[in-house]
Every structure is written in structure tokens, then in C-alpha cells.
PLY file of the C-alpha trace (Angstrom):
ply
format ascii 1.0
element vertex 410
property float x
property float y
property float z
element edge 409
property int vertex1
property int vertex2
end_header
0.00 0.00 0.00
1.20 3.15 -1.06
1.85 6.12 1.16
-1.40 8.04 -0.17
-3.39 5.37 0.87
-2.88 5.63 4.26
-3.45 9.41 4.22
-6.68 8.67 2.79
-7.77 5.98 5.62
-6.41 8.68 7.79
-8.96 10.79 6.99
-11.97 8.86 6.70
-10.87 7.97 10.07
-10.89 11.19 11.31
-14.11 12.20 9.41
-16.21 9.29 11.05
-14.68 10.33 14.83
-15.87 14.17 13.44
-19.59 12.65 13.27
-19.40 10.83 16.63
-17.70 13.65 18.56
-20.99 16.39 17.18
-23.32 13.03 18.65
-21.80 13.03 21.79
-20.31 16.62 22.53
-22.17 19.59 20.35
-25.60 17.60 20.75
-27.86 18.55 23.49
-27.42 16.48 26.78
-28.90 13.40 26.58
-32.32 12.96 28.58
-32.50 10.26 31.40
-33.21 6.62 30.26
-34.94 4.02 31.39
-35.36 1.19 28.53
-32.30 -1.31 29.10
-32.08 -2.24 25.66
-32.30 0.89 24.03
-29.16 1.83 26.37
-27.17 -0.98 25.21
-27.73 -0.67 21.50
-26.54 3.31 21.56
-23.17 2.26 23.23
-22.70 -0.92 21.57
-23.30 1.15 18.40
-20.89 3.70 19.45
-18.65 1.22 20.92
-18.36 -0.95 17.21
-17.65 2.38 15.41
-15.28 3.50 17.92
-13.63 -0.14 17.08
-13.84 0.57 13.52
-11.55 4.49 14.14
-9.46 3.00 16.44
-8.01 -0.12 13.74
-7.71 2.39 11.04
-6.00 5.22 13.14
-3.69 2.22 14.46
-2.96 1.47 10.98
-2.32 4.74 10.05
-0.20 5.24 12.93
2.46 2.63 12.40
2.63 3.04 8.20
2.99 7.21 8.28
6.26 8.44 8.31
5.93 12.15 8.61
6.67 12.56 12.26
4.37 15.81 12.75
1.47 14.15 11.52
2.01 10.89 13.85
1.99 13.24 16.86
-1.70 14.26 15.67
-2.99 10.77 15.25
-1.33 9.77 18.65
-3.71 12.17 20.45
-6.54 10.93 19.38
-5.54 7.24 18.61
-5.40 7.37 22.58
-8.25 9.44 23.09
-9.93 6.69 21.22
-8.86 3.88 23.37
-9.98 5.34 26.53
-13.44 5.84 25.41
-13.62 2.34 24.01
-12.61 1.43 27.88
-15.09 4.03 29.20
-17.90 2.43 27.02
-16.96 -0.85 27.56
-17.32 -0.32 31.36
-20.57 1.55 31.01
-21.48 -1.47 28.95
-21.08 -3.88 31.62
-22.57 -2.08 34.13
-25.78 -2.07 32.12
-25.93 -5.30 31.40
-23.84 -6.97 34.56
-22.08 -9.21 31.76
-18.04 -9.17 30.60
-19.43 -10.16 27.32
-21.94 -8.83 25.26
-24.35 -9.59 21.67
-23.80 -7.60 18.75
-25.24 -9.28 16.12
-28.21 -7.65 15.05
-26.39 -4.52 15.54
-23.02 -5.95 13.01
-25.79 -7.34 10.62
-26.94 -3.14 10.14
-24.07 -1.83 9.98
-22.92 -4.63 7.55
-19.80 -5.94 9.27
-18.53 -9.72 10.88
-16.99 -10.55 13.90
-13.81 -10.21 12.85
-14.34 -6.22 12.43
-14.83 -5.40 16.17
-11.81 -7.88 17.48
-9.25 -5.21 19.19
-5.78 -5.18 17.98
-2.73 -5.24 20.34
-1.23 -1.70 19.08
1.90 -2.00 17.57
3.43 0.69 18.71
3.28 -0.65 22.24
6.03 -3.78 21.29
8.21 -1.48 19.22
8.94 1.63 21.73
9.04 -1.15 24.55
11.02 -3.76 22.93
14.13 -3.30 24.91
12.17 -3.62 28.58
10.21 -6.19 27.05
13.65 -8.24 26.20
15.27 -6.88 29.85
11.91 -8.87 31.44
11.76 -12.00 29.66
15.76 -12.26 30.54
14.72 -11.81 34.59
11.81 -13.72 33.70
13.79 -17.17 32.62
16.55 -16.09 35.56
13.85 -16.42 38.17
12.48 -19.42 36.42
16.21 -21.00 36.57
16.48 -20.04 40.16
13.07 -21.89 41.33
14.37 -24.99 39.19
11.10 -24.43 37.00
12.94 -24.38 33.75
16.00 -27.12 32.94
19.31 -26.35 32.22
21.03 -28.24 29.46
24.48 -28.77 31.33
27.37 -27.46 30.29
30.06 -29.83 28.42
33.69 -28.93 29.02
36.02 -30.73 26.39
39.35 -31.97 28.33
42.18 -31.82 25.66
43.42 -35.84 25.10
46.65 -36.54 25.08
48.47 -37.31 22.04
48.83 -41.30 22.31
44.86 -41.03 23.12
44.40 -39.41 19.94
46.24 -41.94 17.92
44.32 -44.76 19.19
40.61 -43.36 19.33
41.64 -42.70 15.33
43.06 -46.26 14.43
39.86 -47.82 15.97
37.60 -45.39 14.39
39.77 -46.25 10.70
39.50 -50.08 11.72
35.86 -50.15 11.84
35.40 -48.76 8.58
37.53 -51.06 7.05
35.54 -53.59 8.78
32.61 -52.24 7.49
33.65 -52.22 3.71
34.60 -55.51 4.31
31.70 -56.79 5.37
29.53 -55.22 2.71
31.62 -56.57 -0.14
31.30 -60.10 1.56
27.64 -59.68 1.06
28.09 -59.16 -2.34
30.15 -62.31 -3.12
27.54 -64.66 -1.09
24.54 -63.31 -2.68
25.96 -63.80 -6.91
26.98 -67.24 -5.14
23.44 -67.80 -4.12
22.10 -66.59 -7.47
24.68 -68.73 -9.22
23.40 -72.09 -7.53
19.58 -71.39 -7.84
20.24 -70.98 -11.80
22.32 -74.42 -11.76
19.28 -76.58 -9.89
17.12 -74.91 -12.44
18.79 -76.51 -15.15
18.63 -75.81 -18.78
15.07 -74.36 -18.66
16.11 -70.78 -18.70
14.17 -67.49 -17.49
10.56 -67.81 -17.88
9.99 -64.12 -19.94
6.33 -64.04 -19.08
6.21 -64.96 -15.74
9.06 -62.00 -14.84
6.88 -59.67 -17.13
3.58 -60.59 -15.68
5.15 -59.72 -12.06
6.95 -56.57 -13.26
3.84 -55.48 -14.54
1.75 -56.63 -10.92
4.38 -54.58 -8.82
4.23 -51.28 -11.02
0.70 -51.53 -11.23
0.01 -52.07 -7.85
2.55 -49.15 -7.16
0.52 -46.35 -9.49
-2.50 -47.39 -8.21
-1.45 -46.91 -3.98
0.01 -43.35 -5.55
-3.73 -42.38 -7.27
-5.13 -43.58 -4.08
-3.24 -41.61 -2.14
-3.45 -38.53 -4.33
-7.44 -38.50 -4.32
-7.51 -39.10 0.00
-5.34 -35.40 0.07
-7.95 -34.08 -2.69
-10.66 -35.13 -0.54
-9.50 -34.04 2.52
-8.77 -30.49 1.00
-11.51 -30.37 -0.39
-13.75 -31.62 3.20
-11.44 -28.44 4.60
-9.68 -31.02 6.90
-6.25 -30.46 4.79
-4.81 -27.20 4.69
-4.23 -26.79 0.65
-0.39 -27.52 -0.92
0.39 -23.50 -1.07
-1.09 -22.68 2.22
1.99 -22.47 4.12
4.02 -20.88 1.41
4.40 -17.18 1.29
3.37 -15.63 -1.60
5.84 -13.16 -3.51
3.20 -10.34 -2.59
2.66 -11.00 0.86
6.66 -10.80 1.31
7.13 -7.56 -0.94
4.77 -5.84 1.07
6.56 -7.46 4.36
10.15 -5.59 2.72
8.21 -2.59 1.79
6.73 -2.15 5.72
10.15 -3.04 7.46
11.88 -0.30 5.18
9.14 1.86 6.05
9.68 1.55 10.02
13.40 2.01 9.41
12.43 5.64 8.04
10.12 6.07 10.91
13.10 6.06 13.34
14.95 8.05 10.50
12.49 10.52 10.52
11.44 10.85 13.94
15.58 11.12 15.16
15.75 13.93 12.54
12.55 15.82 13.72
13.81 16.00 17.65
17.08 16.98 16.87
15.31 19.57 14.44
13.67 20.65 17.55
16.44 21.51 19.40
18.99 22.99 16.83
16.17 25.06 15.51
15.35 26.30 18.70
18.97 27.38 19.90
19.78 28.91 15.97
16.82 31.40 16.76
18.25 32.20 20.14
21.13 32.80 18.91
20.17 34.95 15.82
16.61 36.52 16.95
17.50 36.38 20.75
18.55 39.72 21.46
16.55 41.42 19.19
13.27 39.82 20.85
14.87 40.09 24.49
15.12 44.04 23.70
11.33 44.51 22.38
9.80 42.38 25.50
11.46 44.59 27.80
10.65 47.62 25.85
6.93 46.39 26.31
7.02 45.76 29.82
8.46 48.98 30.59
5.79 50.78 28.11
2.95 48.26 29.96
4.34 49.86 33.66
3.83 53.45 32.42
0.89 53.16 30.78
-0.62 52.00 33.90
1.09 54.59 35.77
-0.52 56.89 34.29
-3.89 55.39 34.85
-3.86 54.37 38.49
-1.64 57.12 39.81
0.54 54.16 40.66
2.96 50.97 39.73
0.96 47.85 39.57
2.38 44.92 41.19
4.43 42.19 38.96
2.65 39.33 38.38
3.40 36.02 40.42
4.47 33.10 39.04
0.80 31.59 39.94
-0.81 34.14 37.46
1.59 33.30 34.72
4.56 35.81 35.48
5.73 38.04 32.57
3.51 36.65 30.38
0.05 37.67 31.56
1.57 40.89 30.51
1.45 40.19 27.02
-1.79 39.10 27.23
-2.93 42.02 25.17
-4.73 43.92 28.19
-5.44 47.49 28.39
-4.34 49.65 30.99
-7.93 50.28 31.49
-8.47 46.44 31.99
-5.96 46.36 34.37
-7.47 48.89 36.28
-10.28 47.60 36.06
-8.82 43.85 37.60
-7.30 46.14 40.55
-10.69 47.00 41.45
-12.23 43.39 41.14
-9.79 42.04 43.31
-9.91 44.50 45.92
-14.78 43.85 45.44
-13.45 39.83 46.11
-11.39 40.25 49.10
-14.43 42.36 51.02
-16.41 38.81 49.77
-14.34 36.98 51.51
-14.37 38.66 54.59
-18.47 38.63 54.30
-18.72 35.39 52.92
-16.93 34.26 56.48
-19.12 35.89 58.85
-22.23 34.49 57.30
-20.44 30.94 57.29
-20.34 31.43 60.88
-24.19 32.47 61.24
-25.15 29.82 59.40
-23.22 27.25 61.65
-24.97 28.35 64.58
-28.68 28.32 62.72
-28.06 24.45 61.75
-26.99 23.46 64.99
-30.43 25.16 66.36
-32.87 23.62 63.60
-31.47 19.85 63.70
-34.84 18.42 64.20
-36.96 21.18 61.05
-34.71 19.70 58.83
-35.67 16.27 59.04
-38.93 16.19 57.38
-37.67 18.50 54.44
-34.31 16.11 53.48
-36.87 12.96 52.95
-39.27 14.84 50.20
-35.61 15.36 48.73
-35.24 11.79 48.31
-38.52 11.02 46.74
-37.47 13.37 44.03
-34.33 11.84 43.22
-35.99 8.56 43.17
-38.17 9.03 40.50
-35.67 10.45 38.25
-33.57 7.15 38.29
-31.97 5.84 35.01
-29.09 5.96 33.26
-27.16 8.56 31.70
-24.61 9.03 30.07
-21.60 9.22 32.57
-18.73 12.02 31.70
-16.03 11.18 29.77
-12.58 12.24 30.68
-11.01 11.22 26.43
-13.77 13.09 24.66
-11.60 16.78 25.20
-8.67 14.58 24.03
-10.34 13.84 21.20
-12.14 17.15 20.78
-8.21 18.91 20.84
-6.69 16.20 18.64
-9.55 16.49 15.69
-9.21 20.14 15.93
-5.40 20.28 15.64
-6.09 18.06 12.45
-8.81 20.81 10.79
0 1
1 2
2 3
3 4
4 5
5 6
6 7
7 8
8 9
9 10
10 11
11 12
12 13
13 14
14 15
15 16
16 17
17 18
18 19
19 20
20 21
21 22
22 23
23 24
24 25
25 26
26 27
27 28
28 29
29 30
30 31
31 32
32 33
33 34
34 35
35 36
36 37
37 38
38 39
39 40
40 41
41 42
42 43
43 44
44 45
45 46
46 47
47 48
48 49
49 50
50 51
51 52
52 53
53 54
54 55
55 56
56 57
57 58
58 59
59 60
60 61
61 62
62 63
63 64
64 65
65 66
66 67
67 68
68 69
69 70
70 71
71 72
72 73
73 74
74 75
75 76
76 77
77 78
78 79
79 80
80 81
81 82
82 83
83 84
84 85
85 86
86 87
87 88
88 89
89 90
90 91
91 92
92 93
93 94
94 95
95 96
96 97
97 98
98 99
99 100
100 101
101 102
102 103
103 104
104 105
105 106
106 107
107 108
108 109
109 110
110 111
111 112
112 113
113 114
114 115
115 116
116 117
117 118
118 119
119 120
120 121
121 122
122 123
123 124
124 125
125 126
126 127
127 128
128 129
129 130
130 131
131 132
132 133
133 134
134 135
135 136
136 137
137 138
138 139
139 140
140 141
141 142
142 143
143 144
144 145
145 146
146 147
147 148
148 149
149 150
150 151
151 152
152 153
153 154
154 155
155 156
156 157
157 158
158 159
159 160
160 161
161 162
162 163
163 164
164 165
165 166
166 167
167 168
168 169
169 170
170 171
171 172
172 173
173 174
174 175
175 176
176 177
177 178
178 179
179 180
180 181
181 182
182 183
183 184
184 185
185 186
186 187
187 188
188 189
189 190
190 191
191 192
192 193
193 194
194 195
195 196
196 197
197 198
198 199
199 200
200 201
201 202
202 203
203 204
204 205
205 206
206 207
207 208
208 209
209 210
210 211
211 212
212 213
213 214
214 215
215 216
216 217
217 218
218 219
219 220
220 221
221 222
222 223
223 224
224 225
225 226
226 227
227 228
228 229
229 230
230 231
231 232
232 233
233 234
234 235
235 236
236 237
237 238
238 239
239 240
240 241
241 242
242 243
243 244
244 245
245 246
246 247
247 248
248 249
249 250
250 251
251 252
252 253
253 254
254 255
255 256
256 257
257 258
258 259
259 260
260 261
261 262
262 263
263 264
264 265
265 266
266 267
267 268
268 269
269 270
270 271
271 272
272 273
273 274
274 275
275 276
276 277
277 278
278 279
279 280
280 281
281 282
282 283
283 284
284 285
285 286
286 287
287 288
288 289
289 290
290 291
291 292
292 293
293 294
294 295
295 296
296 297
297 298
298 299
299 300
300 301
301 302
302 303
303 304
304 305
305 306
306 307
307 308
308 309
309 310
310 311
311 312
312 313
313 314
314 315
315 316
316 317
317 318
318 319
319 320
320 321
321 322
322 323
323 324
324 325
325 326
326 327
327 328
328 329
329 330
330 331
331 332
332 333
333 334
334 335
335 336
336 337
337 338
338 339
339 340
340 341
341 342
342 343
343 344
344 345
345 346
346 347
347 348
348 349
349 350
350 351
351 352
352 353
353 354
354 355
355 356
356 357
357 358
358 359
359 360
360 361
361 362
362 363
363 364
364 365
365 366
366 367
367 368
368 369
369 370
370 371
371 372
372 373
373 374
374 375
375 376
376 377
377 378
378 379
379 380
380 381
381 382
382 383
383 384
384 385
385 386
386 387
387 388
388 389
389 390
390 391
391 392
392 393
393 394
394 395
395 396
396 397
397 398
398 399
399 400
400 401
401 402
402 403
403 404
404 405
405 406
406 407
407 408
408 409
């Protein structure tokens, strides 16, 4: 698949999370429910199409090289997975099951089983590969150690003298002579035996026939065990018991496009080592170059910021604290007359404060007097809650992950 294609699935991606994010986020709050089923079938629904984003942004993820766009599609690709866990959890809460029935809902939407099986990412074994490796080596050392795994021992080859040597070879040369010997004594007895079956068999001769007739038995008898066993595989591939003859074979496809995603990865790292030292030597060459230059028209700002207010108040306003951002809620594009006009709001919310005590302690001393009034009013409280029981949706804590992410990619 070429590099297009994966910008295009991408953005189909990204267009069917646009749809579900207006559902769930610029649609009015949904209303209280109380039909079960009509619960589960809106998050199974959103659940299998959250599925469906999540395998293509995955996909997408691990085939783009561009290192700026793969920081976009990580956002949301794990925005995505915590609302799959969120609705998964909501799902089995409703229906007090791990595992749940989507068929009628797959057989709308026109999808199998296969399309809503989650996919380990692939980007969690490659940036982990090297812990992964450092645990399965303590993994089989604590294994060793319990005497759970076995050991092959260790062989340690003692270097034989040099008589020792001469004799392990002359027995190892006898017994091949032996050997040899041996064989070519077989030979002579059994044109011996031939020889004396043909002499008590006289002058008759071979029988022609009779050795055709028996050729012809054994190589018939030999094709026909070969058909035999030719049409059992046949039948067995075609039952499905058999897998077929190329099954296991790769075809020269499959491993082109297995070359063509390994080189790919290796310009991932390429890429992505380029962009973060791009990051930094970027970043120094303008402070080197533009430094100076932008040092001198901050200050000149701040100091033009001071007077300006000066002027306004009658007076220097204080610099702001590192809690309310430091020098840079200065540049926050504020008018003098703002400022002023903050001053004054902050001296209105320290008199609340002080009022907002004193009544804090009236009202103290008013509970402790009505204890008993109180009762009576907390139970018709109650009743009202419990008749507005149902479900609802619960807040999500991925949807502004995913709200940021797919507007970073507008």
C-alpha cells in the first residue's frame, strides 16, 4: 500500500470520529433513560464504530512516516482507546455481563466478527522492545532459580593426550575397514546364491512371461497406492480437513509488502531522530540569531505596559506572580484600562471573603439550632431523586482529548 493510501484511511478515520464527537459533545445532553435495551444498543453502536476508528487510526499510525502528523494521530488514537474502555465499562454495568451480543447490531451496519476484534497496538512492542527483552531475561533467571525451567548442562572438552588421539583414530579407521569388508562379503555370497539357484534350475532358462507378468503386478500395484493416495489429500482439502499444498508458502506479494513495511519503520526512526534533533537545533539557531533582538522589544513592552498604567492608576501595579503566569500575563494584550479595572475586582473579592466568612459562621450556629426542622424536608428530597432514576450518560474524561486532537487536524 502506497503512502497516499494511508493518508486517505487517515482521513476517513478522522471524518467518522468528526460525526461521533458532534453526537456526543455539540448535541444537546442526553435525557434520562430508562429502557435497558435501548441503552445498550446506543453504546454498543458507538462502541463498534469507535472499534472501527481506532483499527484504522492504528494502521495509520504505524505506516505514516511524517513525524508531525504521527503526533496528531497519537492524540486521538489514545483518546480513542480510553473511550472504548469508558464504554466498555458503562457497557457492563448495564448489562452486569463481561461479554456482550452484537449481532443484530453488526448485521446493520454490515460488518462480521472479525471487524470489532481489538488489535494489540503496535506501537506498544516497538517503543518497549528493549524492557520487554530486559523482562523475559529476569523472567527465565527467576524461572532457573526456582528450578522451574532445565538447564542443558554445560560440556567442558578436556584436551586428550596425544597417544589417546592416535588410538581413538586407528579404531575409528579399523571399523570402517571392517565395514567395507563386510559389505563386499555380502556381495560375493549373494551372486553365489544366485549362481546355484540358476544351476538346480537346469537348462530351462528365465521364464519371460512370468518376470513380465510380475513386473507389470508390482508397477501396477505401485501407481494405483500413488492415485489412491493422491485422491484421499484431494478429498481431505476439499472436506477443509487439509490445509491446501500452497497454504503455508508465502506468496511473492505477501513478502514484498513485508520488505516494503520493514523499510518503512526504518524511516520512521529516521524521521522521527531527525525531527527532535530539528527541535532543538532550531530552537537554539533562533536564540542565537533573533535572541537579542526579541529580548530588547519584550522589555521595551514591559516597561511601556508599567507606564501606561502609571498613568492610569496614579501608581505601579504589582508584577505578576508566578501563579498568574509571570511576565507573560503581561502580554496578554490587556489594556491599561483592563488592568485597572482587575485592581478594582480584586480589591470587590477580598471584602467577599471577609463577608462570605461571617455568614459561614451564622449559618453554623442556625443548623446546629434547627437539627430536628430539617428532618422532614431532606426525605421529600429523596422522593425526588428517586423518580428520576436511570441511566445517563456518565462524563467522559477522552472526549476533550479527542475534541483537541480532531481540531489540531482541521
Amino acid at each position: 500500500m502506497s503512502h497516499t493510501t494511508y493518508n486517505k484511511m487517515w482521513a476517513e478515520a478522522q471524518e467518522a470520529l468528526n460525526s461521533l464527537l458532534q453526537r456526543e459533545i455539540e448535541d444537546k445532553p442526553p435525557k434520562v433513560q430508562k429502557d435497558r435495551i435501548t441503552v445498550f444498543q446506543t453504546l454498543a453502536t458507538f462502541y463498534i464504530k469507535y472499534v472501527q476508528i481506532f483499527c484504522n487510526l492504528e494502521t495509520a499510525y504505524d505506516q505514516i512516516v511524517h513525524p508531525q502528523k504521527r503526533l496528531v494521530i497519537r492524540q486521538v488514537l489514545e483518546g480513542v482507546m480510553g473511550r472504548i474502555l469508558e464504554l466498555k465499562n458503562e457497557m457492563v454495568e448495564v448489562e452486569n455481563s463481561e461479554f456482550h451480543y452484537f449481532d443484530d447490531i453488526l448485521q446493520d451496519l454490515k460488518l462480521s466478527p472479525e471487524h470489532i476484534e481489538i488489535p494489540i497496538p503496535r506501537y506498544f512492542i516497538k517503543e518497549k522492545l528493549k524492557v520487554l527483552r530486559e523482562r523475559e531475561k529476569i523472567l527465565a533467571q527467576i524461572l532457573i532459580n526456582a528450578g522451574l525451567q532445565d538447564i542443558k548442562p554445560k560440556t567442558y572438552v578436556k584436551p586428550l593426550p596425544l597417544e589417546e588421539v592416535f588410538r581413538v583414530i586407528q579404531i575409528s579407521e579399523r571399523a570402517r575397514q571392517g565395514r567395507l569388508r563386510a559389505t563386499f562379503m555380502k556381495q560375493i555370497y549373494l551372486e553365489e546364491k544366485r549362481e546355484r539357484q540358476a544351476r538346480l534350475q537346469g537348462a530351462k532358462g528365465p521364464n519371460v512371461d512370468a518376470a513380465a507378468i510380475r513386473i507389470q503386478k508390482v508397477w501396477r500395484g505401485f501407481t494405483q497406492w500413488k492415485k489412491t493416495v493422491k485422491m484421499r489429500e484431494e478429498e481431505m482439502i476439499f472436506l477443509g480437513m487439509n490445509p491446501p499444498p500452497q497454504f503455508q508458502r508465502i506468496s511473492a506479494s505477501v513478502a514484498r509488502a513485508q520488505n516494503v513495511e520493514t523499510k518503512r519503520c526504518e524511516v520512521q526512526g529516521r524521521h522521527e531522530t531527525e525531527y527532535k534533533k530539528a527541535l532543538v537545533s532550531i530552537k537554539t539557531h533562533l536564540r542565537e540569531i533573533e535572541g537579542p533582538d526579541i529580548k530588547e522589544s519584550l522589555q521595551e513592552q514591559i516597561r511601556q505596559w508599567f507606564i501606561e498604567c502609571r498613568h492610569i492608576t496614579g501608581k505601579f501595579p504589582d508584577y505578576p506572580n508566578e501563579e498568574e503566569g509571570g511576565s507573560t500575563a503581561i502580554f496578554s494584550q490587556k489594556n491599561p484600562d483592563q488592568v485597572a479595572a482587575e485592581l478594582a475586582a480584586k480589591e470587590e473579592e477580598a471584602a467577599l471573603k471577609k463577608k462570605t466568612k461571617e455568614k459561614g459562621k451564622k449559618e453554623k450556629e442556625k443548623k446546629k439550632k434547627g437539627k430536628g426542622k430539617g428532618k422532614g424536608k431532606e426525605k421529600k428530597g429523596k422522593t425526588d431523586t428517586e423518580e428520576e432514576e436511570g441511566w445517563k450518560m456518565a462524563p467522559s474524561n477522552f472526549l476533550p482529548i479527542m475534541k483537541e486532537g480532531n481540531n489540531r487536524y482541521k
